[in-house]
N, C-alpha and C positions, 0 to 999 in steps of 0.2 A: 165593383170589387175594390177592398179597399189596398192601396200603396201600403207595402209593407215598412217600419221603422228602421230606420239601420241608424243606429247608436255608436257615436267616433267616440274612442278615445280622447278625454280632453288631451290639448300641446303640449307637448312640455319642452320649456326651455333648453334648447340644449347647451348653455352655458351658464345653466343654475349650477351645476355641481360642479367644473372645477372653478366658480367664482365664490362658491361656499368654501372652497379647498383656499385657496387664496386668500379669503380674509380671514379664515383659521390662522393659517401662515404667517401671516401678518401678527395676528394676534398676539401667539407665542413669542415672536420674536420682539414685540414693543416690551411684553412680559418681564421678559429676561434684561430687554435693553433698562426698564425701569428698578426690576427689581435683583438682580444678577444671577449668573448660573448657580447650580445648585451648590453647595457645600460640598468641597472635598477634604480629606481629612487623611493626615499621615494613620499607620495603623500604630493602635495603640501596643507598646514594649515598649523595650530598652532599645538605642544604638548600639549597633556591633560594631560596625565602621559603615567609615561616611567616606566620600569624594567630593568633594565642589570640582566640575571639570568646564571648559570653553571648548569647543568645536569649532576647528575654523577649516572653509572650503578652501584646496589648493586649484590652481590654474589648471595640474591633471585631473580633477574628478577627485581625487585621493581627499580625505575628511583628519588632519591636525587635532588630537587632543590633547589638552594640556590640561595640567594640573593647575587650579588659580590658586594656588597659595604662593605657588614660586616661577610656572612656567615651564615647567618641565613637561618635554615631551611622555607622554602616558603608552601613548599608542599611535598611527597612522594605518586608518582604515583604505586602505586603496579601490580605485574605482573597481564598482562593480561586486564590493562586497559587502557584508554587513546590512544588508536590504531591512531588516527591522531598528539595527538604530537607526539608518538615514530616514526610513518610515515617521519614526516616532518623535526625533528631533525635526523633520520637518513641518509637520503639525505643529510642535511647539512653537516653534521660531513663529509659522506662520500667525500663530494666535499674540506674539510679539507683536508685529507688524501694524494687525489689526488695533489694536492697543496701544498702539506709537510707541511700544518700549526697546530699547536698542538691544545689543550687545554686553552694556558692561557686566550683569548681573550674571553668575554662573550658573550649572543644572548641577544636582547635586542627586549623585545617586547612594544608596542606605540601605543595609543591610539590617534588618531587626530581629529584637530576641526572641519572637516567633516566627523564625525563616524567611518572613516574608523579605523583598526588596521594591523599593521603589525608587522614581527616579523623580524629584521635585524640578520646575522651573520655577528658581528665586525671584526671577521678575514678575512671574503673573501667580505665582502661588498654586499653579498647576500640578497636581497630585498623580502619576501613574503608577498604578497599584504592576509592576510587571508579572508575577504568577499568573494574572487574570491574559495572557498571552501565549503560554505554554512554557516549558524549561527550557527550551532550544534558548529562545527570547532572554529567560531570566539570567543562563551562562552567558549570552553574548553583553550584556552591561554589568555581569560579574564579574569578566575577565576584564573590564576595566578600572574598577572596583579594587581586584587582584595584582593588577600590573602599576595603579598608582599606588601602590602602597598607604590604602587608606589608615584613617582614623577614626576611634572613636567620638 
């Protein structure tokens, strides 16, 4: 009688797939480091008003804005509130850092003549389109907007 075949599965590696994940990873990122992130772009209109502002952390928690044309206090965001500007300025800052770029250069938030608002970092050219976060979002860096008594 003949021994019946029993047919195995060929092996499979089991760290083919996340070592194909990993040189993807790799990949994209030599990509970008070569060729740079993508294009971001203010929306096209008019200026309504603008702010160029600095953010500085106090020793309480509390967030210092000032106006960089003259220094003037704008607003003081206290600890524990404003959770989407501190959100949004922390990112930016952090892509500062990454970048070796410091402090001198202000963010500058914009109001356009098709409602939109965004908030530019002057030092890396960073574009936040803010409607693309909801209105809650777009009032809370409007009412800075509002309270520096921007310009167009």
């Amino acid at each position: 009688m003949a021994q019946p075949t029993v047919l195995h599965a060929p092996q499979r590696n089991p760290l083919a797939i996340p070592a194909v994940i990993v040189a993807s990873l790799i990949g994209v990122i030599l990509f970008i480091k070569l060729h740079g992130p993508p294009a971001q772009h203010a929306p096209e209109g008019r200026v309504i008003a603008s702010i160029d502002l600095f953010f500085e952390d106090r020793a309480d928690g509390a967030v210092v804005v000032r106006d960089a044309k003259n220094g003037a206090v704008v607003r003081e965001l206290e600890s524990g509130t404003n959770g989407f500007i501190r959100a949004t300025l922390r990112g930016l800052v952090r892509e500062r850092r990454i970048g070796d770029l410091g402090p001198e250069k202000p963010f500058r938030v914009t109001r356009w003549s098709d409602g939109r608002l965004t908030l530019v970092d002057m030092a890396t050219g960073r574009v936040v389109d803010l409607p693309a976060f909801g209105q809650t979002q777009v009032e809370a860096f409007q009412s800075l907007l509002d309270a520096g008594g921007s310009s167009p």
